[in-house]
VMD Tcl script that builds the backbone (N, CA, C; Angstrom):
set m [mol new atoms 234]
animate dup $m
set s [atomselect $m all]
$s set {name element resname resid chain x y z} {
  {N N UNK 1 A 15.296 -14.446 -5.489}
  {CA C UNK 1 A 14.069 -14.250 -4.743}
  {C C UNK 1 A 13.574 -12.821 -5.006}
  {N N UNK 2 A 12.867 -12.869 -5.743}
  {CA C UNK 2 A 11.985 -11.182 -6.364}
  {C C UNK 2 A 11.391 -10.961 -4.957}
  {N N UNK 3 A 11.333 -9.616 -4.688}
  {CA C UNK 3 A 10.627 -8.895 -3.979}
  {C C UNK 3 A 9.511 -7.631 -4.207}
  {N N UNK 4 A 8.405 -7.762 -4.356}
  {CA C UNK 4 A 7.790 -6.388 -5.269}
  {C C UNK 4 A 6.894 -5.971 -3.766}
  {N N UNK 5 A 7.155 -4.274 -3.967}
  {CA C UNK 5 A 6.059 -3.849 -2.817}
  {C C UNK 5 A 5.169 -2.953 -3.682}
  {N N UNK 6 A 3.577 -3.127 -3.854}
  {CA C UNK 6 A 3.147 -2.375 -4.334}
  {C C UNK 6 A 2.229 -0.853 -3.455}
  {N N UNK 7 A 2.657 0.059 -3.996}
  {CA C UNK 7 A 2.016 0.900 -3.122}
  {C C UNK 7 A 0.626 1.562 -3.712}
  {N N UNK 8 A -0.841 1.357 -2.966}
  {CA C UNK 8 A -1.774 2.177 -3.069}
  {C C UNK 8 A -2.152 3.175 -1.911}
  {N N UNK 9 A -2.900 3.946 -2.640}
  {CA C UNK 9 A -3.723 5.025 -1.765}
  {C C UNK 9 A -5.178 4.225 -1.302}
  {N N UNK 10 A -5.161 4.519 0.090}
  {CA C UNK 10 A -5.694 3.736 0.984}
  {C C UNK 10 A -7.674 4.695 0.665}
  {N N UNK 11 A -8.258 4.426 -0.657}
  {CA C UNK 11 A -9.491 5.097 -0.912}
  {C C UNK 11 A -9.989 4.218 -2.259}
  {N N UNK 12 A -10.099 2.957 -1.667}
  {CA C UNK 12 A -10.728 1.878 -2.184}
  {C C UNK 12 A -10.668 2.068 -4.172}
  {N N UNK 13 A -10.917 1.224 -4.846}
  {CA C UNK 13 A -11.547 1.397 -5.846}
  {C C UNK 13 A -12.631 1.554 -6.809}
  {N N UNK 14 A -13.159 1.642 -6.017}
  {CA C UNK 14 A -15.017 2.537 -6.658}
  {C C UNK 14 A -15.316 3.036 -5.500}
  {N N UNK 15 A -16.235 3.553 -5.978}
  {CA C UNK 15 A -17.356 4.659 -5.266}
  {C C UNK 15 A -17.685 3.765 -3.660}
  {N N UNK 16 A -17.691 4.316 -2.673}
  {CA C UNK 16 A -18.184 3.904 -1.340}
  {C C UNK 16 A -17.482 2.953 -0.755}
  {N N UNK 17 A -16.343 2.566 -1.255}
  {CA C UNK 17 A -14.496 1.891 -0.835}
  {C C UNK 17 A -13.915 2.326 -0.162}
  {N N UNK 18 A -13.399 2.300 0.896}
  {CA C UNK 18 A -12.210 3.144 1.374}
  {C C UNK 18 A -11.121 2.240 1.294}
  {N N UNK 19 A -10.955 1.324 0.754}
  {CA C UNK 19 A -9.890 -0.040 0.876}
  {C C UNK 19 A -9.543 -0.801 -0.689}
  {N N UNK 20 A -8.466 -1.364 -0.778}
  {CA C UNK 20 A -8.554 -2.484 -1.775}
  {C C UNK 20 A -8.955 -3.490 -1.064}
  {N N UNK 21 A -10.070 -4.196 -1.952}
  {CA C UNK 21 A -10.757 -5.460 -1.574}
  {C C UNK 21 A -9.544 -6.216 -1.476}
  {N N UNK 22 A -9.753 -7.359 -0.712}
  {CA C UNK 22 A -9.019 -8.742 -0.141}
  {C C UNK 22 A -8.815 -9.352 -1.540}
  {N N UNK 23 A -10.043 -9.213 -2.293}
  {CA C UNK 23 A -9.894 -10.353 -3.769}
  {C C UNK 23 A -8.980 -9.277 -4.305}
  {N N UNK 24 A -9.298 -8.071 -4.841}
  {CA C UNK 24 A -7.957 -7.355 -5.554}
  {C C UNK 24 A -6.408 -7.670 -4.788}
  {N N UNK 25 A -6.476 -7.115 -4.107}
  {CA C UNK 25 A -5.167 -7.975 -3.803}
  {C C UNK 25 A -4.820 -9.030 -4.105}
  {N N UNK 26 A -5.229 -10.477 -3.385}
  {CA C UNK 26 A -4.842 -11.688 -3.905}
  {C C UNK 26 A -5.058 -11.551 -5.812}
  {N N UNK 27 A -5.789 -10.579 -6.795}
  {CA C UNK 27 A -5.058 -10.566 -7.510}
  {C C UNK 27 A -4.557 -9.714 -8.108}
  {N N UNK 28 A -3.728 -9.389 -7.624}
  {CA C UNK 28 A -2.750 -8.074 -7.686}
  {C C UNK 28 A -1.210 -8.991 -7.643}
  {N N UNK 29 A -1.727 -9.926 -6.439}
  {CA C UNK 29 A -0.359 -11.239 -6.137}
  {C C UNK 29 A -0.179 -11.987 -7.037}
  {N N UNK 30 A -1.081 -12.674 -7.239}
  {CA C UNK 30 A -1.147 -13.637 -8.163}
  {C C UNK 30 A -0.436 -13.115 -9.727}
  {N N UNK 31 A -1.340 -11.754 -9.881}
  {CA C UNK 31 A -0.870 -11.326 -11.443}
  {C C UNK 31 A 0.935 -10.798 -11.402}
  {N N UNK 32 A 1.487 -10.198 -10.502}
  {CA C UNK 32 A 3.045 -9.892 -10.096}
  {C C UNK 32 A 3.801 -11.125 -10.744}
  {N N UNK 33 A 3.256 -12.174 -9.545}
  {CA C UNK 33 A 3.728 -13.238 -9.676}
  {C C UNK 33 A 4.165 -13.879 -10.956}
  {N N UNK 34 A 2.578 -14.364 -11.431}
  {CA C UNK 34 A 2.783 -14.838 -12.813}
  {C C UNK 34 A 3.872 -14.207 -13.566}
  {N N UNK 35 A 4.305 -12.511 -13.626}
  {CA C UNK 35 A 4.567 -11.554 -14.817}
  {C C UNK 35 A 6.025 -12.109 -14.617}
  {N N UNK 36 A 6.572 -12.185 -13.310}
  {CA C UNK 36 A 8.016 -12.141 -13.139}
  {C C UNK 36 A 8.044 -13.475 -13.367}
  {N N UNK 37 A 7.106 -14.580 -13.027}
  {CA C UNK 37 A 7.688 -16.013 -13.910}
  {C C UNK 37 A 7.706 -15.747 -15.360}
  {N N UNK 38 A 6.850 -15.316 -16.032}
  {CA C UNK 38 A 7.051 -15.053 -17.621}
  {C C UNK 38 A 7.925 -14.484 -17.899}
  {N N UNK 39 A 8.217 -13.516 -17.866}
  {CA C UNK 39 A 9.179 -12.176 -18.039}
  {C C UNK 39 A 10.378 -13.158 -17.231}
  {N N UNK 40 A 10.900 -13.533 -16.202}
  {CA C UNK 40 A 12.068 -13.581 -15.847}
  {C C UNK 40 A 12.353 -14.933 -15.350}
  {N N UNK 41 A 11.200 -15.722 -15.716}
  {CA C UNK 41 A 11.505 -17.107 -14.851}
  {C C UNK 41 A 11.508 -17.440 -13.543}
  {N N UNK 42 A 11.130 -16.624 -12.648}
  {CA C UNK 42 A 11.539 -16.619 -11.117}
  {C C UNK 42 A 10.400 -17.551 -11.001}
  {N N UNK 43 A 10.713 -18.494 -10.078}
  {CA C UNK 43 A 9.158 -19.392 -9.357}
  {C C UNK 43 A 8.093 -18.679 -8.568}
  {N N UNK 44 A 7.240 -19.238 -8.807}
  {CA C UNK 44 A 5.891 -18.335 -7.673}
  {C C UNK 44 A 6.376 -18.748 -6.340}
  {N N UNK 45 A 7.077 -19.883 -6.065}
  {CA C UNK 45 A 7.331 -20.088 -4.246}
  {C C UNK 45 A 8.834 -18.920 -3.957}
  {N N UNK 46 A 9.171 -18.198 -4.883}
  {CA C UNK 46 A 10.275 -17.734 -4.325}
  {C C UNK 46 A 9.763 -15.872 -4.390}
  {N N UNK 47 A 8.774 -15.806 -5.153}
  {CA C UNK 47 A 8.877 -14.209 -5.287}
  {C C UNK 47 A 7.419 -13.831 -3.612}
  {N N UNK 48 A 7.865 -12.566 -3.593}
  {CA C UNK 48 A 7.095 -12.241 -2.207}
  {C C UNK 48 A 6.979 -10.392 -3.059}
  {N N UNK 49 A 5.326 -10.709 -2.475}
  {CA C UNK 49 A 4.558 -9.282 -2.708}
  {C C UNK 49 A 4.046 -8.317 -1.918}
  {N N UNK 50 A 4.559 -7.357 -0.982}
  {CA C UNK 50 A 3.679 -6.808 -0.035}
  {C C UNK 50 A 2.832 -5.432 -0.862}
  {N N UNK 51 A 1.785 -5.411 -0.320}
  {CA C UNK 51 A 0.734 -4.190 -0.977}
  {C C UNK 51 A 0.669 -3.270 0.087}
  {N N UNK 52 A 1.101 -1.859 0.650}
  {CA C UNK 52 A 1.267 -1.307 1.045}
  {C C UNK 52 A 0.085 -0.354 0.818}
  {N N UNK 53 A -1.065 0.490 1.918}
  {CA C UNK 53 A -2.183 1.234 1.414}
  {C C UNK 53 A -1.442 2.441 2.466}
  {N N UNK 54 A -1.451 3.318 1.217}
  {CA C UNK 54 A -1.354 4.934 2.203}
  {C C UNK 54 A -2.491 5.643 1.965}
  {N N UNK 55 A -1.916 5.933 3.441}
  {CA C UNK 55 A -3.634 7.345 3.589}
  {C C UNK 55 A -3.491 8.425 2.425}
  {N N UNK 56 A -4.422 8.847 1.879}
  {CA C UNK 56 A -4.206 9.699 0.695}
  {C C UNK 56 A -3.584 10.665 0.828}
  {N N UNK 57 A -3.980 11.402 2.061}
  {CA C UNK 57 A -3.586 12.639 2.819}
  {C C UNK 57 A -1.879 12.755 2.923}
  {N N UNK 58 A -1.019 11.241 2.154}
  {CA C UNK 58 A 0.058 11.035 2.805}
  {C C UNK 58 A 0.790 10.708 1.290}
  {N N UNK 59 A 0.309 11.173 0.662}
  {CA C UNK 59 A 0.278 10.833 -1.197}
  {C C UNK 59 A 0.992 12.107 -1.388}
  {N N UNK 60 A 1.655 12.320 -2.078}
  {CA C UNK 60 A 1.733 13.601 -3.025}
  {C C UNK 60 A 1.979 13.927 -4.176}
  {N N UNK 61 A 1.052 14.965 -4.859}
  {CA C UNK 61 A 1.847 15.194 -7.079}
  {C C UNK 61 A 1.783 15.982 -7.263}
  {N N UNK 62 A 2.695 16.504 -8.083}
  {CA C UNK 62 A 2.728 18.008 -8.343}
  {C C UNK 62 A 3.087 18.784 -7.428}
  {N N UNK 63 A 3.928 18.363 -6.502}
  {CA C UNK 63 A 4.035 19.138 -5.311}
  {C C UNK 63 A 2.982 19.368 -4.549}
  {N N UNK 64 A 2.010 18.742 -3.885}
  {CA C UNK 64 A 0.683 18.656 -3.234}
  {C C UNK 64 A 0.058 17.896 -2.875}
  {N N UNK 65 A -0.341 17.950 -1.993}
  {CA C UNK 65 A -0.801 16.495 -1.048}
  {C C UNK 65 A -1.868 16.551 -2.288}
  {N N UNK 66 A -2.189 14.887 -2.820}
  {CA C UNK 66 A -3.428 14.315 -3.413}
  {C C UNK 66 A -4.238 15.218 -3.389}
  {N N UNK 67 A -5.507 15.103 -2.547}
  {CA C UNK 67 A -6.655 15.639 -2.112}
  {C C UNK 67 A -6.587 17.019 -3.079}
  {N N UNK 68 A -5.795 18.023 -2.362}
  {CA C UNK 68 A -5.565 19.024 -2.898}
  {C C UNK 68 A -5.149 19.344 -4.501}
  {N N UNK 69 A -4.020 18.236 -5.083}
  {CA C UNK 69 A -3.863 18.166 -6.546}
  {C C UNK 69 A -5.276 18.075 -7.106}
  {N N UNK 70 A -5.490 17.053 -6.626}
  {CA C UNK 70 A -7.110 16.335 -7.364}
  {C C UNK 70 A -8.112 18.011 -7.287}
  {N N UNK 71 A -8.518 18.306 -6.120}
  {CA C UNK 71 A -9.338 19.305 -6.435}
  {C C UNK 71 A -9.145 21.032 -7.153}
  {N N UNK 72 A -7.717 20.875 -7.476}
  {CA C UNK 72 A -7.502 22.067 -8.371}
  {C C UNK 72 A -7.244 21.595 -9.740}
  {N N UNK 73 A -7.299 20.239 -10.198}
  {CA C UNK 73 A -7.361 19.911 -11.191}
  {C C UNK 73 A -8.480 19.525 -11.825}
  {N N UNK 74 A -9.670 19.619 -11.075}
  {CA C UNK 74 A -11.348 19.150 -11.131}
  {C C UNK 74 A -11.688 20.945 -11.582}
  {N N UNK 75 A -10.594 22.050 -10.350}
  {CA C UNK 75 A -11.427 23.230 -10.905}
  {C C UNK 75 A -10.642 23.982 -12.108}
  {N N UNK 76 A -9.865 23.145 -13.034}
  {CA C UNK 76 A -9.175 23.918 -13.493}
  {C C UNK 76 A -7.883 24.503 -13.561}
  {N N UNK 77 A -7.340 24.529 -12.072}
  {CA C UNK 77 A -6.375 25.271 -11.750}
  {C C UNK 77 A -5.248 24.929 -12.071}
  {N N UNK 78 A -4.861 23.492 -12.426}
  {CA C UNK 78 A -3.721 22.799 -12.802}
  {C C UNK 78 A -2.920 22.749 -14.884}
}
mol reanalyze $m
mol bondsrecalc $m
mol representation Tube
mol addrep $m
């Protein structure tokens, strides 16, 4: 029984998003799914996918909360 949790940052995917759409997800599931039946044979009734959205603010790279990576790497600073 596969288990995959995928984790995003909770700031949508385009412009004026703050969320992954309902349809990205279901295929986000769907595509998991399929990969681990190809790749490993597991059935689609046995594998389980949770999508996990974190607040960005709760992200970190480079040693730095998101927000902050992102805007010293927009000015250069990185």
């Amino acid at each position: 029984m596969p288990m995959v949790t995928i984790q995003v940052t909770r700031e949508g995917s385009g412009p004026g998003r703050s969320a992954v759409t309902a349809d990205e997800k279901a295929q986000l599931i769907a595509g998991v799914s399929q990969l681990l039946l190809d790749v490993l044979n597991k059935p689609l009734d046995s594998t389980f996918v949770v999508i996990e959205e974190v607040e960005l603010e709760n992200w970190g790279w480079g040693g730095l909360p998101v927000p902050e990576y992102r805007r010293r790497l927009a000015a250069g600073e990185t």
